[in-house]
LUMMI-501574 format. One record per residue (C-alpha): residue number from 1; x negated, y, z negated. Coordinates in pm, whole numbers. Each point is the difference from the previous one (the first is absolute). Example, Ala and Ser with C-alpha at 12.3 -4.5 7.8 and 13.67 -1.06 7.14 Angstrom:
// residues 2
{1; {-1230; -450; -780}}
{2; {-137; 344; 66}}
END
This chain:
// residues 690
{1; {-1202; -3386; 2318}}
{2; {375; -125; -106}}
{3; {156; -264; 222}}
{4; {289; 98; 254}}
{5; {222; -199; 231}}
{6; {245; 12; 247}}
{7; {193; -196; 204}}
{8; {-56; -153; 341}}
{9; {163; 217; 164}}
{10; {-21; 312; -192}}
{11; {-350; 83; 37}}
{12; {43; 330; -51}}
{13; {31; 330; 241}}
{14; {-91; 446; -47}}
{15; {292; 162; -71}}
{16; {278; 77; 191}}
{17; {224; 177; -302}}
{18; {58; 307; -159}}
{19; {-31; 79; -305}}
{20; {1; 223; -345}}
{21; {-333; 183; -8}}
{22; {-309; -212; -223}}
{23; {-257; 218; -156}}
{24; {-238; -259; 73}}
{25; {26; -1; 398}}
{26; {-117; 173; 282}}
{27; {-15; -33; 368}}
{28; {-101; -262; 240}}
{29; {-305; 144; 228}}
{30; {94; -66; 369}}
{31; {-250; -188; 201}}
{32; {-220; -340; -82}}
{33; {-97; -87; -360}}
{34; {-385; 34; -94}}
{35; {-122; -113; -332}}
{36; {-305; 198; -47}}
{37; {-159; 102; -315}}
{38; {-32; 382; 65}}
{39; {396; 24; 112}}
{40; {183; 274; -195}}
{41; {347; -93; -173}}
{42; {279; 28; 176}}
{43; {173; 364; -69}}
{44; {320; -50; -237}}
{45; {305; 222; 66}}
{46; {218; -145; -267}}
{47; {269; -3; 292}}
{48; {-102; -326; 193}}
{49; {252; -34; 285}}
{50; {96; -368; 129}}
{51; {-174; -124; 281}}
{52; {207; 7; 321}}
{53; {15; -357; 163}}
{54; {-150; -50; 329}}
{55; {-108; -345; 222}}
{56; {-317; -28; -114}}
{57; {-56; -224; 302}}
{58; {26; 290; 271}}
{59; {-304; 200; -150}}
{60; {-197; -381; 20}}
{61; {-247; -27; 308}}
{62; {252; -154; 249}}
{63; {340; 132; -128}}
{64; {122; 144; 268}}
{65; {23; -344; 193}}
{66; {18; -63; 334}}
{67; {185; 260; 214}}
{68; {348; -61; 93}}
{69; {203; 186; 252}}
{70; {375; 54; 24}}
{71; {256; 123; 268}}
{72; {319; 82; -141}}
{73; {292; -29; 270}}
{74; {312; 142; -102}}
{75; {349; -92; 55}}
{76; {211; 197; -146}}
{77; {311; -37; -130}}
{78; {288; -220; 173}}
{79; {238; 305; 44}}
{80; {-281; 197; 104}}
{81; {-297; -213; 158}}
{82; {-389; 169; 37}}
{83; {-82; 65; 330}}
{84; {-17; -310; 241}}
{85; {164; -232; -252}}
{86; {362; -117; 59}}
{87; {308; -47; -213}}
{88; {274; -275; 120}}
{89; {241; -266; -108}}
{90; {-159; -221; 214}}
{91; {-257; -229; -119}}
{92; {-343; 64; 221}}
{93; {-27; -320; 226}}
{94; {-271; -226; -73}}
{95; {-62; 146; -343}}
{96; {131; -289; -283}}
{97; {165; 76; -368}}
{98; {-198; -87; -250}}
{99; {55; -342; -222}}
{100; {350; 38; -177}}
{101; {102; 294; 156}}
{102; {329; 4; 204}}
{103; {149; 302; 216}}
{104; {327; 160; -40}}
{105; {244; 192; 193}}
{106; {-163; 289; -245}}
{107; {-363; -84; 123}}
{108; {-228; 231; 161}}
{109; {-354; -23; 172}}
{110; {-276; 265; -35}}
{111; {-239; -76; 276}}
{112; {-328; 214; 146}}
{113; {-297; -111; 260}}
{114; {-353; 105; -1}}
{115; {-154; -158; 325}}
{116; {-341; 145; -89}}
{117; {-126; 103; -410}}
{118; {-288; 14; -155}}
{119; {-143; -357; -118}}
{120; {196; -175; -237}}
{121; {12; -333; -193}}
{122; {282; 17; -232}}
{123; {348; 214; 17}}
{124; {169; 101; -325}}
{125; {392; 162; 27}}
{126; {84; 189; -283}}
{127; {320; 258; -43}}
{128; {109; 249; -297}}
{129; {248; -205; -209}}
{130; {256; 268; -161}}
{131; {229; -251; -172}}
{132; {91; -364; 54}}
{133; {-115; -116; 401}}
{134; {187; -328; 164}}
{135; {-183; -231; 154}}
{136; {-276; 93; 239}}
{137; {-189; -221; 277}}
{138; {-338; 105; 171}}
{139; {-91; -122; 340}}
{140; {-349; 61; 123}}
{141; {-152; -126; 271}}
{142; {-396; 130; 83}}
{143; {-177; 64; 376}}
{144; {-366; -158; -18}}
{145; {-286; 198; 175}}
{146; {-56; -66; 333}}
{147; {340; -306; -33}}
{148; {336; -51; -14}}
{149; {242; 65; -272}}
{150; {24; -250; -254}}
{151; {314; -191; -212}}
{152; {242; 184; -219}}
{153; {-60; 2; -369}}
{154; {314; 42; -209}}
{155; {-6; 80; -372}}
{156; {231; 143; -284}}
{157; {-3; 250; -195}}
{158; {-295; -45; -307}}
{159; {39; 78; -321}}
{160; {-68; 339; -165}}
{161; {-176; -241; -278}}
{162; {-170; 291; -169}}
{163; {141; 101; -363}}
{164; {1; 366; -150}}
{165; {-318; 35; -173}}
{166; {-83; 193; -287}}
{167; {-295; 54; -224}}
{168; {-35; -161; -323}}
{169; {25; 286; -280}}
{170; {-291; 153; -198}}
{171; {98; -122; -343}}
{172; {71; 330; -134}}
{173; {316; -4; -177}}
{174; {320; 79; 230}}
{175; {-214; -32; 344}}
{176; {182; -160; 297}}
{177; {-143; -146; 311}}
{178; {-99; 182; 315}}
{179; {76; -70; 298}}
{180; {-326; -161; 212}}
{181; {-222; 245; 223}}
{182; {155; -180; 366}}
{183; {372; -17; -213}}
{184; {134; 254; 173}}
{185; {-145; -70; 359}}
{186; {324; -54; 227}}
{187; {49; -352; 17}}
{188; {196; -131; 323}}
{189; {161; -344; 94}}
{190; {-137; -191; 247}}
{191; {20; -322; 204}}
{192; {-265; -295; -28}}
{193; {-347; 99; 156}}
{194; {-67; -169; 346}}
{195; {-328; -77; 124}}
{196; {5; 0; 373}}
{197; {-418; -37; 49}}
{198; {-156; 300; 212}}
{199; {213; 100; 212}}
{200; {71; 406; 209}}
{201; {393; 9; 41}}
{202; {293; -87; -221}}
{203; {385; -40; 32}}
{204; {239; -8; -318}}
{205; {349; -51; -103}}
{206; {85; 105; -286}}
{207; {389; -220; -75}}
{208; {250; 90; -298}}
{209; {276; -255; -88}}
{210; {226; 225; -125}}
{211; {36; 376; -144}}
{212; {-156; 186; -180}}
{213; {-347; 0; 222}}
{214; {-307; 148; -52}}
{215; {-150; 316; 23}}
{216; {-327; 125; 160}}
{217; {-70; -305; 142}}
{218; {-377; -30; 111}}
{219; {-266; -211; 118}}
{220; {-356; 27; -144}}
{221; {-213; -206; 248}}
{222; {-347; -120; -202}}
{223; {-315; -36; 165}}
{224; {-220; -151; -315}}
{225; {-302; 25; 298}}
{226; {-332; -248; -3}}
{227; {-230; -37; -291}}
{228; {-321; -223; 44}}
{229; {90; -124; -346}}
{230; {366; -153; 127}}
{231; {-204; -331; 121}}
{232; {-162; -9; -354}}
{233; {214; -144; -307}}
{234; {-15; -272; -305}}
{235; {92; -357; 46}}
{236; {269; -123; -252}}
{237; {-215; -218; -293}}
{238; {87; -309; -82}}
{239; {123; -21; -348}}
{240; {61; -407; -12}}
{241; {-286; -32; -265}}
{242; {0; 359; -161}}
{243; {56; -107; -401}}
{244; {269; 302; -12}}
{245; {162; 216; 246}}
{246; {-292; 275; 51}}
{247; {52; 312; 238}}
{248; {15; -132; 388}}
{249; {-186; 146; 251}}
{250; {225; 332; 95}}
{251; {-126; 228; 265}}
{252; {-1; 364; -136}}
{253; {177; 291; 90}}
{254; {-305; 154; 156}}
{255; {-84; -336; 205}}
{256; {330; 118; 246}}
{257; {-97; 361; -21}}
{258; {300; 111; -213}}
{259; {-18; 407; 22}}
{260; {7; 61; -361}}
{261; {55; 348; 45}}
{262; {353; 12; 131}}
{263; {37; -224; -289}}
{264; {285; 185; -239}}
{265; {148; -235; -283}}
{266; {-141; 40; -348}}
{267; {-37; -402; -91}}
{268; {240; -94; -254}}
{269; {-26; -305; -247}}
{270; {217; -186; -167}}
{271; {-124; -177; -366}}
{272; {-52; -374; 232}}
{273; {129; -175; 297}}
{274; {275; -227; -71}}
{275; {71; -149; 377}}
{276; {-81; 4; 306}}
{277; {206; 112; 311}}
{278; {-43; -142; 344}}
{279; {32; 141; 312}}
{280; {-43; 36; 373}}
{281; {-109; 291; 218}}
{282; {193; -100; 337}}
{283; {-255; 115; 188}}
{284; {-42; -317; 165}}
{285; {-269; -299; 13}}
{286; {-153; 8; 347}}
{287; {-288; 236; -143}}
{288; {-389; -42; 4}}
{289; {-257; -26; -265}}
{290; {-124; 357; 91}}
{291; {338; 136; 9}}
{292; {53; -37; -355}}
{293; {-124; 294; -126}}
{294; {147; 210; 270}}
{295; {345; -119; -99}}
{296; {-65; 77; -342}}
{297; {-133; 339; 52}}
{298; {350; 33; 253}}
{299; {162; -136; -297}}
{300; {-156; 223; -238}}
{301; {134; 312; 179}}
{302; {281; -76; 106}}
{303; {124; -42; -374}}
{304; {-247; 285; -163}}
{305; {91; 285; 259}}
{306; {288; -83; 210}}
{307; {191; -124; -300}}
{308; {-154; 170; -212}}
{309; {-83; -217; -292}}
{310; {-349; 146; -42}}
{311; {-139; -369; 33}}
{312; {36; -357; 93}}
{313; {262; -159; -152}}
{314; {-85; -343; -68}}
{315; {-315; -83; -229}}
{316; {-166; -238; 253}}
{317; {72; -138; 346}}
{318; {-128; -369; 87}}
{319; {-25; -78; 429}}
{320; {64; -287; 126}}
{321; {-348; -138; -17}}
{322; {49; 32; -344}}
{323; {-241; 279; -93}}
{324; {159; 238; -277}}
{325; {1; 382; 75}}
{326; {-7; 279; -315}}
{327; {335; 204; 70}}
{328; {84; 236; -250}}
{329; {-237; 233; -217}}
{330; {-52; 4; -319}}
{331; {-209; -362; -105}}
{332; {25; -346; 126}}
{333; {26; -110; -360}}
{334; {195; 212; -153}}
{335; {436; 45; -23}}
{336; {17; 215; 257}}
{337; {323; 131; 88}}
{338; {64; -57; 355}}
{339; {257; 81; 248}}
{340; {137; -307; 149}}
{341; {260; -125; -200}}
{342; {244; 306; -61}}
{343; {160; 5; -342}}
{344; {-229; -265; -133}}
{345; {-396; 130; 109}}
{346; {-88; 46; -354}}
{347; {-120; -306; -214}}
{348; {-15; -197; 370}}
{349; {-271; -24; 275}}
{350; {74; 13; 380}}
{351; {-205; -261; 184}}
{352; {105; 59; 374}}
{353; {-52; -282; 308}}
{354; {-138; 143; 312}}
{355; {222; -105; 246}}
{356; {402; -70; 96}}
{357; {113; -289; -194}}
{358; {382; -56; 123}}
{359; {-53; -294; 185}}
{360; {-399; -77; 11}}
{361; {-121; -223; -309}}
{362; {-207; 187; -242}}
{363; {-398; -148; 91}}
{364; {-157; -176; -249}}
{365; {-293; 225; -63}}
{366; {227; 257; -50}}
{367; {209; -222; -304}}
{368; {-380; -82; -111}}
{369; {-92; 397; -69}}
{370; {377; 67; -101}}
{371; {-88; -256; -290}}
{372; {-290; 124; -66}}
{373; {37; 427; -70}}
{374; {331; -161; -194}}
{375; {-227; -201; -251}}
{376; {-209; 205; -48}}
{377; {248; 309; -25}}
{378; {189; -194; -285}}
{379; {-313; -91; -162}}
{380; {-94; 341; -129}}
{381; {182; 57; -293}}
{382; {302; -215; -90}}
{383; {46; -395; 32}}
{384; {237; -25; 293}}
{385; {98; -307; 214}}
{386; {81; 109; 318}}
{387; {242; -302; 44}}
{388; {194; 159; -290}}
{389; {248; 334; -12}}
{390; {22; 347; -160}}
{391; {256; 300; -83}}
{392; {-48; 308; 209}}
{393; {147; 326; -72}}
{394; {12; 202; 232}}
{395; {274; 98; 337}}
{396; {102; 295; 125}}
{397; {-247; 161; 283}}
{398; {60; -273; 322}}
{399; {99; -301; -243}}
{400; {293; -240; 2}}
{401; {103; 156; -376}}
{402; {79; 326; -135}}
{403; {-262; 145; -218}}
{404; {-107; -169; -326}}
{405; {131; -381; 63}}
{406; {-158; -243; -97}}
{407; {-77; -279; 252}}
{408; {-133; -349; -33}}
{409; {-224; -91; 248}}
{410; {-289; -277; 74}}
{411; {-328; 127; -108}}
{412; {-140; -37; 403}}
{413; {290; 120; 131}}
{414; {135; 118; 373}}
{415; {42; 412; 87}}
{416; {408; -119; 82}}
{417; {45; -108; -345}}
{418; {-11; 366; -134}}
{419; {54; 190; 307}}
{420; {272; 14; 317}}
{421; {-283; -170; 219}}
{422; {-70; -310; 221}}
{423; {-340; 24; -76}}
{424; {-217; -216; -50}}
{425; {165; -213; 268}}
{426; {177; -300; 9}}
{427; {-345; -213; 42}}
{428; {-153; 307; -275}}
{429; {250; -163; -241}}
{430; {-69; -373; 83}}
{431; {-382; 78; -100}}
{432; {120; 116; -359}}
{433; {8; -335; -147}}
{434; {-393; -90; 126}}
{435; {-121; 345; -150}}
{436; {100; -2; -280}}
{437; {-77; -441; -106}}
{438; {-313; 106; 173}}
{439; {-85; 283; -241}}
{440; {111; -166; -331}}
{441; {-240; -290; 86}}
{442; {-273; 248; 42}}
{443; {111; 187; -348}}
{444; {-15; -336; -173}}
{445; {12; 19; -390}}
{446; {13; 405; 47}}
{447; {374; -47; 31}}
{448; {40; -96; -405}}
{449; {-24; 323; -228}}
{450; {-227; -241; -221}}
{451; {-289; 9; 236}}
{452; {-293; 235; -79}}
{453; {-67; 212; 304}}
{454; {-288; 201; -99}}
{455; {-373; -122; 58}}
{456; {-140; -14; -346}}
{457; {-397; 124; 26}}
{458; {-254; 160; -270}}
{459; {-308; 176; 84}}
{460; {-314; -97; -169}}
{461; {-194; 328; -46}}
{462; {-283; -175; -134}}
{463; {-112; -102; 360}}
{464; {279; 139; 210}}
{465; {207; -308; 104}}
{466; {376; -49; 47}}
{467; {157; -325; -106}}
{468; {383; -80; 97}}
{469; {162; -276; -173}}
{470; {-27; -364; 130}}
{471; {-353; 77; 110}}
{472; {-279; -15; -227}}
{473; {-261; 149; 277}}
{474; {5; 403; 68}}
{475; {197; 68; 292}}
{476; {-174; 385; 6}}
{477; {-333; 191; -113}}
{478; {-28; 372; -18}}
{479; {-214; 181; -285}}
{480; {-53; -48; -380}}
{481; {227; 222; -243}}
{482; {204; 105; 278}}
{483; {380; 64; -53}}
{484; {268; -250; 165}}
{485; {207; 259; 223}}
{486; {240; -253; 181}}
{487; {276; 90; 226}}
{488; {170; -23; 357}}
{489; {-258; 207; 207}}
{490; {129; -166; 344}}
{491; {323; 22; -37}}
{492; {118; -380; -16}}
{493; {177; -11; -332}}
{494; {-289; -190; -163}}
{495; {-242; 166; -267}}
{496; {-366; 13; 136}}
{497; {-248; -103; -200}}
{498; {-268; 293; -56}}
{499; {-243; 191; -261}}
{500; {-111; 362; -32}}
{501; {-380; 44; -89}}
{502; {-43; 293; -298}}
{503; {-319; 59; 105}}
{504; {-6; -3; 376}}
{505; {390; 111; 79}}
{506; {13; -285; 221}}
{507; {341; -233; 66}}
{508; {-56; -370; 87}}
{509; {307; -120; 103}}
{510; {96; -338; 166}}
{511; {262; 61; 241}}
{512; {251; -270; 29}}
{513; {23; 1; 356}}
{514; {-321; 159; 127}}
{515; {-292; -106; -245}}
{516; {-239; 184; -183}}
{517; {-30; 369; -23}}
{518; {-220; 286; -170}}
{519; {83; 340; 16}}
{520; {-151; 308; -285}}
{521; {274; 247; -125}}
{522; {-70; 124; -312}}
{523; {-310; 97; -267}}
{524; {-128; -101; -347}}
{525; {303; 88; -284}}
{526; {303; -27; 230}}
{527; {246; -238; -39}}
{528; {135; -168; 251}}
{529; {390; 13; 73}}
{530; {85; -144; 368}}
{531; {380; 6; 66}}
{532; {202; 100; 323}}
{533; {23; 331; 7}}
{534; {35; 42; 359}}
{535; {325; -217; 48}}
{536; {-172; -235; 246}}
{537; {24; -323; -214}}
{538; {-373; -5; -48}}
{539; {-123; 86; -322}}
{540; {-258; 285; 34}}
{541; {-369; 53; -142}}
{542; {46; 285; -291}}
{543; {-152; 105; -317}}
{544; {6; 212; -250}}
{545; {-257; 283; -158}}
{546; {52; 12; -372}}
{547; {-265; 265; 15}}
{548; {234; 245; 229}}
{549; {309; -154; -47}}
{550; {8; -64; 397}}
{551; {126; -311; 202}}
{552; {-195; -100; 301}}
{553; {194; -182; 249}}
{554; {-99; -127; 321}}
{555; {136; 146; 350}}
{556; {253; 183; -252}}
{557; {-143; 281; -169}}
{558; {-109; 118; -342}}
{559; {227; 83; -238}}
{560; {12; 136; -402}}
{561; {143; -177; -302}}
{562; {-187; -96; -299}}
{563; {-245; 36; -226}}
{564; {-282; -193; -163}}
{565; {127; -246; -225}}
{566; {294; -72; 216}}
{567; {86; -347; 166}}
{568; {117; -28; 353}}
{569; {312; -166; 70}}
{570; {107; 16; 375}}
{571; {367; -165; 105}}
{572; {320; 79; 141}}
{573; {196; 157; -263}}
{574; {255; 149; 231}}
{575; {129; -298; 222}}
{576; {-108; 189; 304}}
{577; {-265; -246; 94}}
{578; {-341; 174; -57}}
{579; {-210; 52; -288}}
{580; {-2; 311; -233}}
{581; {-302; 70; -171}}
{582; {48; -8; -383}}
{583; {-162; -20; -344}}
{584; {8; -147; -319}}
{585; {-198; 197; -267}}
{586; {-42; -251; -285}}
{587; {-117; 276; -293}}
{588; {322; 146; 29}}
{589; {233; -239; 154}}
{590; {100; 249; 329}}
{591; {89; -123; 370}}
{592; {40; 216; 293}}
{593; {52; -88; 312}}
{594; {-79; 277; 243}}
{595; {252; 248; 78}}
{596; {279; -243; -137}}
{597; {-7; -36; -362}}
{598; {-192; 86; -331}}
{599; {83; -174; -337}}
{600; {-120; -149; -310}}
{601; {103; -394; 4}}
{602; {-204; -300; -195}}
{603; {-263; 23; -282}}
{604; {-344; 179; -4}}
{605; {-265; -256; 56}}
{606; {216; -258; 208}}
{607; {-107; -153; 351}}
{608; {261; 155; 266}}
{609; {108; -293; 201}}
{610; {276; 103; 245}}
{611; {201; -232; 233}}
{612; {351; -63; 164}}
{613; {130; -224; -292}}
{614; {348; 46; 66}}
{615; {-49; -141; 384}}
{616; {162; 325; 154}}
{617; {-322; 87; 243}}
{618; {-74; 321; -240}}
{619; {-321; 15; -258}}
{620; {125; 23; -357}}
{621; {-258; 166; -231}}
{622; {-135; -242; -287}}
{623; {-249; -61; -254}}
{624; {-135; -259; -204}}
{625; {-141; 50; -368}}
{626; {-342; -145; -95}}
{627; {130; 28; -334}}
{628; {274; -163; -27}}
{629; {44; -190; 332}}
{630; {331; 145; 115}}
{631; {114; 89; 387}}
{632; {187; 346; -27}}
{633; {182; 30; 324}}
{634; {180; 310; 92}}
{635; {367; -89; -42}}
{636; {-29; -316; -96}}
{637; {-45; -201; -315}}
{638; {-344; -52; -134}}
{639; {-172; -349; 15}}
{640; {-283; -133; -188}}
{641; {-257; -209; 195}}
{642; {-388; -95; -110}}
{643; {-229; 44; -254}}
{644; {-253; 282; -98}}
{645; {-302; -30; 266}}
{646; {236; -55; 316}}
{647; {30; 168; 294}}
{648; {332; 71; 146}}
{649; {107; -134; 330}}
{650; {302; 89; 76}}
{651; {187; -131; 355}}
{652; {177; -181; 181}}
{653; {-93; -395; -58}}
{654; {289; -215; 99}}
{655; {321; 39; 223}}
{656; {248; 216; -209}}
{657; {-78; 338; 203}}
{658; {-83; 188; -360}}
{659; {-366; 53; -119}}
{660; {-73; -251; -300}}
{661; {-184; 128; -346}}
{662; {-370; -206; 17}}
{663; {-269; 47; -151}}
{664; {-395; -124; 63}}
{665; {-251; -139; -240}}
{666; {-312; -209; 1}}
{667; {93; -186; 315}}
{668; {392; -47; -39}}
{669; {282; 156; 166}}
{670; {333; 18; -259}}
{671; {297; 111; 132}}
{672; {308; 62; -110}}
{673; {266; -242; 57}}
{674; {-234; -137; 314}}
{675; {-272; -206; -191}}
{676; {-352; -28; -72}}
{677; {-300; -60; 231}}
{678; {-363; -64; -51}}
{679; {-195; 213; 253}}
{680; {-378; 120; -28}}
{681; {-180; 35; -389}}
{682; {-36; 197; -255}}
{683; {-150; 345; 153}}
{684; {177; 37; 300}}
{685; {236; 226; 110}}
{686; {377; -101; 153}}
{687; {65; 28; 352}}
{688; {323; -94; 66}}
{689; {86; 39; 358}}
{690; {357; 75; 136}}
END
């Protein structure tokens, strides 16, 4: 079996693009994968059509979350209110502007009471924005069951932080993206959310400073009900000895019972995260352990449906007891393009703080987990201080700048600096300086581009050991004469160290954050060839049937491309962040990647070694010649590496962002530009761990 690689966080995904049709393809069989002796190839039609996209999350036992309920109230418009709301000049008494806002002898007030609703935690105000809207305060004030009515909350209008989205494009010469399944949902603007705690009756004011106002004003009021699983979440770690910034503990979408079937944004990815944005939720801070995830679920849809983003904007949440909270879809480690930072979401992460942060001072657990999903965020593919700064390019959407400026900005910086916004708060802002010293001490020598960031490792398949470098003991023991099939099968950025058994079909795989694991998926003659192909940032168990020309791959399907003789080589060839299944056929030198692209590129006989060299998140096809030692990389000039009896290695070893040339032989490690290292003998096979 040839070598492949990929980077950190393109693990690979199955297809999401059209394409020209391939001779050699055929269709993916709906329903689980089996890897059975006696199963039939797949029928080809010559005509394989892309797979459609879908969350593979809401067809997982669980996805459909814990129930939440909402009320919509409307209000109409201010020239002609909804029944029992009320349009005046007059400012409702009692009910406050929110922070910054200032009436005028233009200024109107939309108001409405509910004495008795359904239950209710949170209340969301949304309206149809048909061109530029002024200013717009929300007063809410909530009745609690079987009390009194509470304070007024005031808040402004939030930002419609969400950018167009569009598909990346097949490949195929002269295709163009498409817009996102969820694109065209009818997006609305909206105040900040206000959680309110259970409560049955609700009065609102709805303020303008100033014409033109908004239309279709309405309330959605959220009732994220009770789960038995609210009480139950992870502690923040400490990370004041961890040797480099590893993935901190971060509560799952699942553990606050995100419905993953009103889920409607296709995740997006951008090539790497390049800074980090901070914000607040202004939800406010006198909340409970428990009501975490019920603010997050309120969160969740207010911005998915009564928005209509199709998701949660910001990537994770942290509360103020400093526990971190997975936001938006698409994988914890990987550039996700979020929805928080309008203008600038892609090439940033969103890290949102739980809480109003105007005038209370940002906890220091909360600065603690801040730090820590920021290390570790800017650890995963280019050497970045966070104390230092970066060019954005971006604007346009809800931004400061008109479309395509360029902006300098600190690489932790604050949602105001790109966007018309208070937020994070004036104490959110004062926390800035802590996060980000706090972060670069726990990057350490990751910072400097020099700094080799992959785990160097060789399996021994005399006796079945892995070795890593600096340790002359085995850190792992599968089977003999296994083959090394490391990758991220957790989903936190880090390569897993794990075999696949010829004989048996069985995976040993040492889970970074779990332990040890064994599961069987596959038969005698397969080869294996794990790679997302789901989109879930989790490389999945898959291999393929030279016999039938058949890919096997777990809780995805079957599928047809191949033939005996042919080498698998899994990646993300397209930019749209899963993997396509593809294949190098040495005796001929012909790729295909299913239903994207067939063509004849490097010599018969070579190794096919494919990789993002180029640093721009997308696989480019690659081989390396036994023969004469040379890297052929598609689009790129050639370089010569090794001698005749390596093995090449190629990936990302030091802090550049671009897969290096490397190759493996008796027990050293030489790559390109990078250096050499000693690690394992003569016999064993490279392991190099991302």
């Amino acid at each position: 079996m040839g070598v492949w690689a990929t980077r950190r966080y393109r693990r690979g995904r199955v297809l999401a693009a059209s394409g020209c049709a391939l001779a050699l393809l055929g269709g993916l069989t709906a329903g689980g994968a089996t890897a059975r002796p006696s199963d039939p190839p797949v029928a080809s039609d010559g005509l394989t059509a892309p797979i459609e996209w879908a969350n593979p999350a809401a067809k997982a036992p669980g996805g459909a979350g814990v129930p939440t309920h909402m009320t919509r109230v409307e209000l109409g418009d201010f020239d002609r209110p909804a029944a029992g709301a009320i349009a005046s000049h007059s400012p409702l008494a009692g009910a406050p502007l929110a922070e910054g806002y200032h009436r005028t002898t233009r200024s109107r007030t939309l108001t409405i009471t509910r004495s008795a609703t359904a239950p209710f935690s949170a209340v969301g105000v949304t309206w149809r924005e048909t061109g530029r809207v002024a200013g717009v305060s929300v007063a809410v004030r909530a009745h609690a069951p079987g009390g009194d009515w509470g304070p007024w909350q005031a808040v402004g209008a939030g930002e419609a932080d969400r950018d167009p989205v569009t598909v990346p494009s097949s490949g195929r010469p002269g295709a163009r993206p498409s817009p996102s399944p969820g694109a065209g949902t009818a997006e609305r603007g909206g105040a900040d959310l206000v959680w309110v705690g259970r409560s049955d009756g609700v009065q609102i004011a709805v303020s303008t400073t100033g014409a033109p106002a908004p239309h279709d004003v309405a309330a959605d009021l959220i009732d994220p009900t009770d789960s038995p699983g609210d009480a139950a979440a992870a502690s923040p770690e400490d990370a004041s000895t961890a040797p480099r910034p590893s993935m901190p503990a971060i509560n799952s979408r699942a553990s606050w019972g995100a419905n993953e079937q009103i889920m409607g944004w296709r995740p997006q990815y951008a090539p790497l995260v390049k800074a980090v944005a901070l914000h607040h939720t202004a939800t406010g801070n006198d909340y409970a352990e428990s009501d975490v995830p019920k603010i997050l679920r309120s969160i969740y849809e207010y911005q998915t449906v009564s928005r209509g983003w199709g998701d949660i904007g910001y990537n994770v949440l942290v509360d103020r007891f400093g526990r971190l909270w997975e936001g938006r879809s698409g994988g914890l480690s990987r550039p996700v393009v979020g929805a928080q930072a309008g203008g600038f979401n892609t090439g940033t992460a969103g890290i949102a703080m739980i809480g109003d942060y105007r005038t209370t001072p940002v906890p220091p657990a909360v600065v603690e987990a801040a730090a820590q999903y920021t290390a570790w965020k800017l650890s995963l593919s280019q050497a970045i201080d966070p104390r230092g700064s970066v060019t954005l390019t971006g604007g346009g959407s809800t931004s400061k700048y008109p479309s395509g400026t360029t902006v300098t900005v600190p690489r932790v910086f604050p949602h105001r600096q790109t966007n018309p916004t208070e937020c994070p708060g004036a104490k959110g802002m004062d926390a800035l300086p802590a996060i980000r010293d706090r972060a670069a001490a726990l990057l350490g020598d990751l910072v400097k581009p020099g700094t080799v960031r992959a785990r160097l490792a060789a399996y021994r398949p005399a006796d079945g050991t892995v070795r890593v470098a600096g340790s002359p003991d085995p850190i792992f023991t599968s089977g003999p004469n296994e083959i090394a099939v490391p990758a991220d099968y957790d989903g936190d950025g880090q390569s897993d160290i794990a075999t696949w058994s010829p004989t048996t079909g069985n995976w040993t795989i040492l889970l970074s954050g779990s332990g040890r694991t064994t599961v069987q998926w596959g038969l005698p003659g397969d080869v294996p060839a794990p790679a997302d192909y789901d989109g879930d940032g989790k490389a999945d168990l898959a291999v393929f049937r030279p016999a039938n020309g058949v890919w096997y791959i777990k809780g995805v399907g079957e599928l047809q491309l191949g033939q005996p003789g042919d080498q698998p080589v899994p990646g993300d060839y397209t930019g749209d962040g899963r993997a396509e299944p593809a294949i190098w056929r040495p005796s001929t030198g012909l790729w295909a990647i299913r239903a994207i692209r067939e063509w004849q590129f490097g010599e018969p006989g070579a190794i096919a070694v494919p990789a993002d060299f180029n640093g721009d998140g997308v696989m480019e096809p690659a081989v390396w010649s036994p023969m004469t030692q040379q890297f052929t990389i598609d689009g790129q000039a050639s370089v010569k590496l090794g001698d005749p009896g390596d093995t090449p290695v190629p990936g990302q070893y030091d802090g550049d962002g671009r897969a290096d040339a490397a190759v493996y032989h008796d027990g050293r490690f030489d790559v390109r530009g990078v250096g050499k290292y000693e690690v394992g003998a003569p016999g064993d096979v490279a392991m190099p761990l991302y």
